[in-house]
N, C-alpha and C positions, 0 to 999 in steps of 0.2 A: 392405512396410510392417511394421516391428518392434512387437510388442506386449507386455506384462510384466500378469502377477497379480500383485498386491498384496494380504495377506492383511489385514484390518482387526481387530486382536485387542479393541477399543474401538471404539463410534461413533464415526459421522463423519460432518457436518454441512456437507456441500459449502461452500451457502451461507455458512453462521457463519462457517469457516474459510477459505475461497475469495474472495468477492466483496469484501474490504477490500482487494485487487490489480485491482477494476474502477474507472476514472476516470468516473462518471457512466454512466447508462442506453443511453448511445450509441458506449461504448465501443469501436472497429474490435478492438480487441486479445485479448480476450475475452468469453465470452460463460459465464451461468453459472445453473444451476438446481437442483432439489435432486438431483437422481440424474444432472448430467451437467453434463459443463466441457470446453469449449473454451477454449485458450489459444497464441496467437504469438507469439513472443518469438526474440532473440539469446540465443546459446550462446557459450560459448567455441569449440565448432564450429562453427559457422554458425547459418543462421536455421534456427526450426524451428516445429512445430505440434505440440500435444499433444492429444489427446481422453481425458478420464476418465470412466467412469461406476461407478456403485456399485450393489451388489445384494448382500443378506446381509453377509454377513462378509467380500468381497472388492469389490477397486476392478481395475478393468483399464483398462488405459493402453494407448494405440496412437497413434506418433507419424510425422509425416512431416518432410524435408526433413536437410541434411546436420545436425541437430542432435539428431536425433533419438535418436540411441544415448544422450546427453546427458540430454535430459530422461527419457528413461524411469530412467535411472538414479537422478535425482534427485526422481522423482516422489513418491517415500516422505518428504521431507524437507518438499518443497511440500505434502504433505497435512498434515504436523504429527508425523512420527512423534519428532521427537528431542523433543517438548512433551512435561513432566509436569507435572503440578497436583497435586503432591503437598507438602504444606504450604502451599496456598492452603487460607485460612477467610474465609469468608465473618461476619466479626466484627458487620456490619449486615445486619440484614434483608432488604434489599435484595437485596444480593449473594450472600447466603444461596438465598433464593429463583432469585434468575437463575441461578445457577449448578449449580443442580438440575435447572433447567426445560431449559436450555441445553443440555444433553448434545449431545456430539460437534462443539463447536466448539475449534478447536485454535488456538496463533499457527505458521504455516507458516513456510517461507523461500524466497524463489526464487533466492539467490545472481546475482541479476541488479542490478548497482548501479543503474546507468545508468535501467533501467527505471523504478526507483523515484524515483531523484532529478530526472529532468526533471518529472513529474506535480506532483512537491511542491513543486520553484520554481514555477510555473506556479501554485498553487497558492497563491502566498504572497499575502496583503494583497488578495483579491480575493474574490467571491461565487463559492459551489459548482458554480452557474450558469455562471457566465463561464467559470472553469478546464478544467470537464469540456466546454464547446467549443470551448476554444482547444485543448484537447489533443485529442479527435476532428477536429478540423478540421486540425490540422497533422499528425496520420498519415495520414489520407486523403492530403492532399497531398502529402505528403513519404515515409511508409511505402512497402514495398515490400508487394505481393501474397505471403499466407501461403503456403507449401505446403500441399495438404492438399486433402481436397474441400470446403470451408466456405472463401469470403472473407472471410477475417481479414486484417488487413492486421500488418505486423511492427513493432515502433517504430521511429521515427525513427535510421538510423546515428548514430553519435555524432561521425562525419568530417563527414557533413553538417551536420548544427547547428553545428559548430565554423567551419567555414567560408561557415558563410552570413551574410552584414552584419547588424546588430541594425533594418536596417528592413523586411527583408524578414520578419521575425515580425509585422509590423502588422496584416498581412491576417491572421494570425490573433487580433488582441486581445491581442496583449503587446507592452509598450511596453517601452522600451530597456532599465531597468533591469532587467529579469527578461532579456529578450534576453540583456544583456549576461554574468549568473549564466549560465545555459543554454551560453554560449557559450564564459566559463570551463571550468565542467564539464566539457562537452564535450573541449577540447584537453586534459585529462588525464584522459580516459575512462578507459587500463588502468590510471595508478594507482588511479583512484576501483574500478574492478573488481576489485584484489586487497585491499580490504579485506577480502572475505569470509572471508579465511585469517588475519586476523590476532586479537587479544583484543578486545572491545568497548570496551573504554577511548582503545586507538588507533587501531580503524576511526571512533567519535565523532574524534579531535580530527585523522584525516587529513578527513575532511569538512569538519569547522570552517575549513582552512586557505581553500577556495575563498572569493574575498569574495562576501557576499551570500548565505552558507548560516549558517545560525542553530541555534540550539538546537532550534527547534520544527523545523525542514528536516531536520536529522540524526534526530531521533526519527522520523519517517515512514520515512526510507527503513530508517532499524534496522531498525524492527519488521517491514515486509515484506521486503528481502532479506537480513536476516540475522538475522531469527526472536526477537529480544532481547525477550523476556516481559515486562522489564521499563522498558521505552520508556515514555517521558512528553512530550508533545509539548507543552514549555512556551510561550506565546505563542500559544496555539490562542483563537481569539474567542467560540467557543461554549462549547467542551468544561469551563471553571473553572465556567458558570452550571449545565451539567447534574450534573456531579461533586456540587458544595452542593445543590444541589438535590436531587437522588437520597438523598444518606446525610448530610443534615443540614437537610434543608426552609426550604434558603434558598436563592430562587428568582434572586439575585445573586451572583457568587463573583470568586474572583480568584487568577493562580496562586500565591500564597501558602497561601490557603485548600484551594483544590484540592491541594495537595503537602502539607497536614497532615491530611485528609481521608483521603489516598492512604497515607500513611505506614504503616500496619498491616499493608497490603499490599505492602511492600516486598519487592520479587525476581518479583512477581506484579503490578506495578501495569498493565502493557499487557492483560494478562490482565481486571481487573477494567472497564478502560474498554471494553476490546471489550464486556463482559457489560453494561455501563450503555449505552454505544452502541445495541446492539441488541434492548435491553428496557424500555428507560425511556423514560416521557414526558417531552416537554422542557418547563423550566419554561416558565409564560407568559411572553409577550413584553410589553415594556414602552415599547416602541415599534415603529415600523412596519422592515417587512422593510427590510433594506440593500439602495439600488439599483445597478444596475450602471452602473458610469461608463464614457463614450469613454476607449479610451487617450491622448486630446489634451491630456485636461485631469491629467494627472499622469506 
């Protein structure tokens, strides 16, 4: 079992930095707390398993399975080390404060396309609810057994989802239209996986090409596999009400609003939502939670 010291010259906030790569509390794929991470994932070697924990000023990684040599190499990158916050201001109070209190939360990258873009189709026009079971319930099923001594389970291959018929996603709660993206996606896994090597202008508009991947779809997977600080996921349903809310005490927004709101923080704006994300209350609700629908009925 290979393992690497990673020396931590900055905090580091597992959590903050880490758990925006978990789909929901039921996650198969990782697992994540403040001094320790487990994580399953595809490599460009193969499948692998990684364990992190922290202590002082050093992180130690110890991974299994043939991906292994893989992730340890790139576990400085998944903590956050190519992140600097240097010319983020905190110009509102808000941000100001969160961003003080927040120490040691980083935007990481896992260079893993795939991983990130099935969660966020999956993820599109439905409840947080719903998503984060359709996606635990189709790796259980579908995932292959982590290496490693913790069952984790690995995502879904991208050979399988390409070739599996768009009904056979039913039993998990996704209905054709999202099947059908996932299954795009899928048949051009390694181009969607060499974006990671390219500029951010045309890893955005080689995404954009698959139909049924959108603006807010490409901002997800940016910001997690390819670390882009300044990802804005427009067409998100909550995210424009908490933005106005947070740093203009308007408890209603729009992404209009939210993108002139965010404008100050320009190069930094993924950076500020993560810090509003995980310190602000959300405004109040103005009506009742959104329910989850059969996929019959759309």
């Amino acid at each position: 079992m290979p393992s690497r010291s990673i020396p931590l010259p900055r905090p580091l906030d597992l959590v903050l930095t880490c758990a925006v790569h978990r789909h929901g509390p039921h996650d198969p794929t990782i697992r994540v707390g403040p001094r320790e991470l487990w994580r399953a994932t595809r490599t460009p070697e193969g499948i692998g398993t990684i364990h992190i924990t922290t202590a002082d000023a050093r992180a130690r990684a110890e991974a299994w399975g043939p991906g292994a040599g893989w992730l340890l190499d790139n576990a400085p990158s998944f903590l956050g080390s190519h992140d600097d916050d240097e010319g983020f201001e905190g110009r509102d109070a808000p941000l100001r404060e969160l961003h003080r209190r927040l120490t040691g939360m980083w935007i990481g990258r896992t260079d893993a396309v795939m991983e990130a873009l099935v969660p966020a189709i999956i993820e599109q026009k439905v409840t947080s609810a719903e998503a984060h079971r359709s996606w635990a319930f189709m790796t259980r099923f579908w995932g292959e057994v982590a290496p490693g001594p913790l069952r984790l389970r690995v995502p879904v291959a991208s050979q399988r989802l390409a070739r599996e018929p768009y009904w056979a996603y039913h039993r998990f709660g996704i209905e054709r239209k999202r099947a059908d993206t996932i299954r795009r996606a899928a048949a051009v896994a390694p181009r969607m996986e060499e974006i990671v090597a390219l500029p951010l202008d045309r890893a955005y508009a080689r995404l954009r090409t698959i139909q049924g991947v959108g603006a807010w779809t490409a901002a997800e997977v940016a910001v997690r596999a390819l670390g882009d600080v300044d990802a804005v996921p427009v067409g998100d349903f909550h995210l424009p009400h908490l933005v106005s809310w947070a740093l203009a005490g308007e408890p209603r927004g729009s992404d209009e609003r939210m993108l002139e709101l965010l404008e100050p923080y320009r190069g930094h704006r993924a950076r500020a939502i993560r810090l509003l994300e995980s310190g602000v209350r959300r405004p109040p609700r103005r009506a009742p939670r959104y329910a989850a629908r059969s996929i019959a009925t759309y």
